[in-house]
N, C-alpha and C positions, 0 to 999 in steps of 0.2 A: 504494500500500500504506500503511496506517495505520501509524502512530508506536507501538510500545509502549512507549514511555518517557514515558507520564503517570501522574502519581498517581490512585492509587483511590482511590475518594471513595464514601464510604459513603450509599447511599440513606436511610437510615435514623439517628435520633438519639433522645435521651430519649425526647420528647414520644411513641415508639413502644413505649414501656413502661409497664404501667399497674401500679402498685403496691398489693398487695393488702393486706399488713400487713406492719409491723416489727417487731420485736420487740426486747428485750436480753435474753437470757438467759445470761450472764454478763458481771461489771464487777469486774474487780480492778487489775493491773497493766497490762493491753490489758484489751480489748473482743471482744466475740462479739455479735453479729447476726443473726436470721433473718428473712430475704424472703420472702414469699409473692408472687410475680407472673405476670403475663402479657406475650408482647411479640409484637410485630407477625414474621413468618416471612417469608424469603423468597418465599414463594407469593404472599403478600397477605393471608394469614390469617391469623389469631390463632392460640398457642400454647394448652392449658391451663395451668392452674395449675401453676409448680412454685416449690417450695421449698429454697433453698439457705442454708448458716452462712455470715457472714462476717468474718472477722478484722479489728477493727477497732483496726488499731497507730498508725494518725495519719500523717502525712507526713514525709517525712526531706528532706536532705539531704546530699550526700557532694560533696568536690574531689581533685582529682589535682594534689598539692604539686609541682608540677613545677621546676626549676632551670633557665633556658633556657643559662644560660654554661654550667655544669659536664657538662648533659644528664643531670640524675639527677632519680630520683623519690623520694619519702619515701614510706616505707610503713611502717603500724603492725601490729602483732601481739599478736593477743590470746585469750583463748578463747573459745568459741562453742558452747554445750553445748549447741546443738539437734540438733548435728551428730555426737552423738555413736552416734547408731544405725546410720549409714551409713557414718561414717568413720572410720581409727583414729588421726587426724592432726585434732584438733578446736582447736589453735589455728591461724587461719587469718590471713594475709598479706594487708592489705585497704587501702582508700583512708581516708582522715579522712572520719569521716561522722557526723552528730550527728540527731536527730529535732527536728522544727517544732514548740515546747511550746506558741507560744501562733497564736492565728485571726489571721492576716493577718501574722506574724510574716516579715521582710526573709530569706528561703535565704542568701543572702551572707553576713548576719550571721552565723547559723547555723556554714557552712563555717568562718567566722574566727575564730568563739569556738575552735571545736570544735579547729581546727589548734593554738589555740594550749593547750589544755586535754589533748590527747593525745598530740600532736607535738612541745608548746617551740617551737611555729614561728610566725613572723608572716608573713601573706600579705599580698603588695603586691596588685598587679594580682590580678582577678579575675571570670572571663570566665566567662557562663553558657552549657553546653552545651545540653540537652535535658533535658527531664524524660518519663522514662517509668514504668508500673508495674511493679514489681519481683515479683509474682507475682499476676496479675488473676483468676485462677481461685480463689482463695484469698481473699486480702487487698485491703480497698481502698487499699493503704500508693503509696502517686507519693512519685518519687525524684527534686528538680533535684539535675543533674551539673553541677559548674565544674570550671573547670582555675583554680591559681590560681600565684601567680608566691612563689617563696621563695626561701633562702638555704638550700643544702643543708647549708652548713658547720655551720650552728648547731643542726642537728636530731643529739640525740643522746642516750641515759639514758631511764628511766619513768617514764611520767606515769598519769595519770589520774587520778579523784576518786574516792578511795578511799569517800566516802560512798554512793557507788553500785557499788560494789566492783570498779573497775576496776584493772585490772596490766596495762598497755600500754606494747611495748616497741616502737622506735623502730629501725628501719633505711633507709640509703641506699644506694639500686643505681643502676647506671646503668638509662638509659633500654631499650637494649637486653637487659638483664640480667630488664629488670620483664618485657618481653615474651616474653625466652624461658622467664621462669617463667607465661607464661599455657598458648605451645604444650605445654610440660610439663604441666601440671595441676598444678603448685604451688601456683599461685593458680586458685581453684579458686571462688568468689564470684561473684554475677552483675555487681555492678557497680562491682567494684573491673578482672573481664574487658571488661566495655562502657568504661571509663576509659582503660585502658590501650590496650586495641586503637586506641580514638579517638586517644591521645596520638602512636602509632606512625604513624599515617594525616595525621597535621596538626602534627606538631612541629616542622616545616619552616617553613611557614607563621606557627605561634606564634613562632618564633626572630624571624626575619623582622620580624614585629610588634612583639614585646617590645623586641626588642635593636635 
């Protein structure tokens, strides 16, 4: 009997997509995009022509300020006003996460400005999990994830750069506490839940490593 415990591996890459036109039809603050393409189909055949927007917000990165002696995580909170059609709870509980400003720019860097720009925090250690897309239907925006190593004691008060009108408040839970506001729907963010659930599955191992 065959093994189902291999990775799928996808028949198909780029070079099975042919691009008809780009476009910008809007450039302000983000980006909008529209595709005109065609791609190769399961069957073997070509698709026709379709046409899709796509959000074009740049790349990010975010870390999970973890404490491996205390076992706490820092988490920041702030508002999120996209959120406000669907929910009646629009400032959201999330990891330290900053956007990639320039082409070829170090994610690491990124994470440790941003800890220390949001949080007051300085990251020692800092370990890169995975980069995924945070909404591919949508947006071309890829997220790297680190966990990075800090001092929970010193994380505490509002930060942010008021020139970009941030008011980001600054909390320490434990480790267990982060995750039972994930089961909750506390935390309620994709990849502040991909962070945390990761930290509960492998802090064992982090310990281990760090300490």
């Amino acid at each position: 009997m065959k093994s189902r415990n291999l990775e799928i591996q996808s028949e198909y890459d780029i070079s099975d997509i042919e691009i008809i036109n780009k476009q910008q039809v809007f450039n302000g603050f983000f980006k909008i995009n529209t595709y005109s393409f065609k791609h190769r189909l399961f069957s073997g055949d070509w698709s026709g022509e379709i046409t899709r927007e796509v959000f074009e917000r740049g790349n990010a990165a975010a870390v999970i300020p973890y404490d491996p002696r205390r076992d706490e995580v820092v988490l920041i909170e702030q508002i999120r006003i996209p959120t406000i059609e669907s929910s009646s709870q629009p400032w959201l509980l999330e990891l330290v996460a900053g956007m990639i400003d320039k082409q070829g720019e170090d994610s690491a860097e990124v994470v440790k400005r941003e800890a220390l720009e949001e949080a007051g925090v300085t990251i020692a250690r800092c370990d890169f999990i995975m980069q995924f897309f945070v909404s591919p239907g949508g947006t071309s925006e890829a997220l790297d994830l680190y966990v990075g190593e800090v001092d929970s004691s010193t994380a505490h008060g509002v930060h942010g750069l008021a020139s970009e009108g941030e008011d980001i408040r600054v909390h320490v839970v434990s480790r267990e506490t982060a995750y039972n506001m994930v089961q909750t729907g506390r935390i309620n963010n994709a990849s502040t839940i991909i962070g945390i659930q990761w930290l509960q599955l492998n802090f064992e191992t982090l310990q281990k490593s760090w300490l």
